[in-house]
FIFI-313055 format. One record per residue: residue in one letter; chain; z, x, y of N, C-alpha, C in turn. Coordinates in pm, 1 decimal. Atoms other than C-alpha are relative to their C-alpha. Example, Ala and Ser with C-alpha at 12.3 -4.5 7.8 and 13.67 -1.06 7.14 Angstrom:
<sites>
SITE residuo cadena      nup    neast   nnorth     caup   caeast  canorth      cup    ceast   cnorth
SITE       A      A      0.0     89.0   -119.0    780.0   1230.0   -450.0      0.0     90.0    120.0
SITE       S      A     -6.0    -82.0   -119.0    714.0   1367.0   -106.0     73.0    -77.0    109.0
</sites>
This chain:
<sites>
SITE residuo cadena      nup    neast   nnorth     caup   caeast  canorth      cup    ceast   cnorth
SITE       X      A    -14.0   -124.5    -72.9   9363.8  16497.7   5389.9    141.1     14.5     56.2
SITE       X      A   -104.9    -21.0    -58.4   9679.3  16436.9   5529.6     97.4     52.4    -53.2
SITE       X      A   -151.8    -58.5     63.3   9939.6  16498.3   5271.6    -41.9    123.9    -59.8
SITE       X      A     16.9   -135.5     53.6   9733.8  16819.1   5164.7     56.7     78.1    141.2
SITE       X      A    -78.1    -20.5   -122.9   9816.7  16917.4   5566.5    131.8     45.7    -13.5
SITE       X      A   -136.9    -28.9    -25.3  10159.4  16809.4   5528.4     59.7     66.6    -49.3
SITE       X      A    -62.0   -119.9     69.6  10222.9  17018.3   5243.5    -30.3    136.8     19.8
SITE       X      A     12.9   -118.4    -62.2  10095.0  17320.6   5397.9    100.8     41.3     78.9
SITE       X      A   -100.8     13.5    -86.8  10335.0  17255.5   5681.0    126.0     27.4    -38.8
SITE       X      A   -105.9    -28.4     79.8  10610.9  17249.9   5473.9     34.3     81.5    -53.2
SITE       X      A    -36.7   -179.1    119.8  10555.3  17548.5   5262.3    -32.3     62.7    131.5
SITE       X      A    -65.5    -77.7   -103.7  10468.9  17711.6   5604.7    152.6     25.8     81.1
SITE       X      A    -95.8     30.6    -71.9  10765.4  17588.8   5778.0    154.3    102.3    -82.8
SITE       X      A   -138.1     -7.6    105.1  11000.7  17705.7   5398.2    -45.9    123.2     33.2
SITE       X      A     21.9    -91.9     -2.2  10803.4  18033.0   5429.9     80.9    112.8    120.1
SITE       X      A    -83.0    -74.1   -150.9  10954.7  18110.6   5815.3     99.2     21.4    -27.7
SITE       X      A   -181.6     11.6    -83.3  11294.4  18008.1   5767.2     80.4    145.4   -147.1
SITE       X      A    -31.9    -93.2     67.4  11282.5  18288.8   5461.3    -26.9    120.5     44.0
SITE       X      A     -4.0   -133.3    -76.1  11190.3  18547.1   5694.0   -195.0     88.6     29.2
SITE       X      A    121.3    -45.2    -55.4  10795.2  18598.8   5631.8    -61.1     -9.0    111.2
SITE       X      A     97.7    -25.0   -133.4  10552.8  18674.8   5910.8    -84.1    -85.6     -2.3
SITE       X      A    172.1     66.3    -30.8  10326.2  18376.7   5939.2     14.9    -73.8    144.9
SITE       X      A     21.5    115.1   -179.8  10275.2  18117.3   6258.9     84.1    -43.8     -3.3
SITE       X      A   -100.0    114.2    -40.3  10583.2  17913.3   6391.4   -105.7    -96.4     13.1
SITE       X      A     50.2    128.9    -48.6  10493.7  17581.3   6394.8     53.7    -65.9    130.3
SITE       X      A    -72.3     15.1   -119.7  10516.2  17448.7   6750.8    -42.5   -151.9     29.9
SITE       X      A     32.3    149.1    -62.7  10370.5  17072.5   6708.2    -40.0    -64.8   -113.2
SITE       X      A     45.1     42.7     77.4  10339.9  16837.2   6428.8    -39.6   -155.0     49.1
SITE       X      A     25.0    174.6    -79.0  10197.3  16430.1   6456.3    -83.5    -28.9   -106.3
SITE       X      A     99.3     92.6     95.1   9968.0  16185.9   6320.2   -110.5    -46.3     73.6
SITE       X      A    109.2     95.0    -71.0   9619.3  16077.0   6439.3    -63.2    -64.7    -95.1
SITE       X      A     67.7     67.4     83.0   9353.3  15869.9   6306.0    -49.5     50.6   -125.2
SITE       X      A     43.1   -108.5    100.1   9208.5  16146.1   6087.6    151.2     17.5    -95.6
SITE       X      A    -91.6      3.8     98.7   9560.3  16183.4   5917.7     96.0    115.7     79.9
SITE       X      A   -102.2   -113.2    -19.2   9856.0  16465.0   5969.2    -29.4    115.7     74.2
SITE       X      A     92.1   -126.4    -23.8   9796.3  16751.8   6175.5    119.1    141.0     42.9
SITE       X      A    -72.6    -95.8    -31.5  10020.1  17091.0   6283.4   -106.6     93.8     96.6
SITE       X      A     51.2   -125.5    -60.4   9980.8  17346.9   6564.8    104.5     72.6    -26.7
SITE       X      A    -70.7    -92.9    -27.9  10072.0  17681.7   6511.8     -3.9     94.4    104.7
SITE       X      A      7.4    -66.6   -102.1  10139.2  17929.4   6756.6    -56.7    127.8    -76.2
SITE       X      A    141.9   -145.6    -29.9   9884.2  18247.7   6792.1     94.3    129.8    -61.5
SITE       X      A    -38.4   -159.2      8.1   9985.4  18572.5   6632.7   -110.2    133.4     17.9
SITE       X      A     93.7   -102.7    -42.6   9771.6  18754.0   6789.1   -172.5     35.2    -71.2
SITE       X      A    159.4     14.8     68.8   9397.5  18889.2   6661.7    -17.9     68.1   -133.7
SITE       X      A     -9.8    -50.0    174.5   9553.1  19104.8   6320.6    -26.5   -161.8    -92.4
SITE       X      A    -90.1     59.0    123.1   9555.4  18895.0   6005.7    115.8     15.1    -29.4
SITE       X      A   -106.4    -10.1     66.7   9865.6  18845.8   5821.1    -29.0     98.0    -82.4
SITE       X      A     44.5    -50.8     76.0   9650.9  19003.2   5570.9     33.0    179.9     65.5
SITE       X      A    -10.4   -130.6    -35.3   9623.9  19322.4   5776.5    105.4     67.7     48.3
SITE       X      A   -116.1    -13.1    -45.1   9968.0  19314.3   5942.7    100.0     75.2   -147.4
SITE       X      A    -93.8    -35.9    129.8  10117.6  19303.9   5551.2    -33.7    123.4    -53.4
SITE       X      A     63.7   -129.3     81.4   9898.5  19617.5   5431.3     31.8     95.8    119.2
SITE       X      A    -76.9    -91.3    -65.1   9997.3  19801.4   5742.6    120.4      4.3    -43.4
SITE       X      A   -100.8     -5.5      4.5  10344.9  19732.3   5677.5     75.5     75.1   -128.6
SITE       X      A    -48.3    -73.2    134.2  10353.6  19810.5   5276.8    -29.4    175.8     46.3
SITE       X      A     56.2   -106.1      0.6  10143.7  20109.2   5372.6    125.0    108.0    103.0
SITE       X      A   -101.7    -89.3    -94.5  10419.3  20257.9   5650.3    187.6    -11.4    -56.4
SITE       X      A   -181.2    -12.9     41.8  10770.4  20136.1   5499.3     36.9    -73.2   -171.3
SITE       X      A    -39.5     45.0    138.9  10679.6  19987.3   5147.9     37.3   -122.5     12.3
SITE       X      A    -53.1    146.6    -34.4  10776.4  19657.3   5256.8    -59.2    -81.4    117.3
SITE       X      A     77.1     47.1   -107.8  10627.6  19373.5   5455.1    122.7    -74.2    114.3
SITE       X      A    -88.0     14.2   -106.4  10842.1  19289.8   5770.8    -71.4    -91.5     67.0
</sites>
């Protein structure tokens, strides 16, 4: 479980620094269970619904 985690983390982390809209990561570590990440809260939209507002008003997701 862990290195499926860590690679989430990672492609989240490559995803931010290119400008998409998903969670900052604000805490990564290791427990017994294996690898873990917190992200910080974007509120109660989806990404999902945030991106289809966005195509839907400027054609582009911001």
């Amino acid at each position: 479980m862990g290195a499926e985690v860590r690679t989430e983390a990672d492609f989240q982390r490559m995803l931010t620094h290119q400008g998409f809209p998903v969670p900052r990561i604000v805490e990564t570590g290791r427990e017994r269970e294996g690898f873990f990440f917190v992200e910080r809260s974007v509120g109660t939209e989806s990404l999902h619904d945030v991106a289809i507002r966005d195509t839907e008003e400027t054609g582009t997701v911001h």
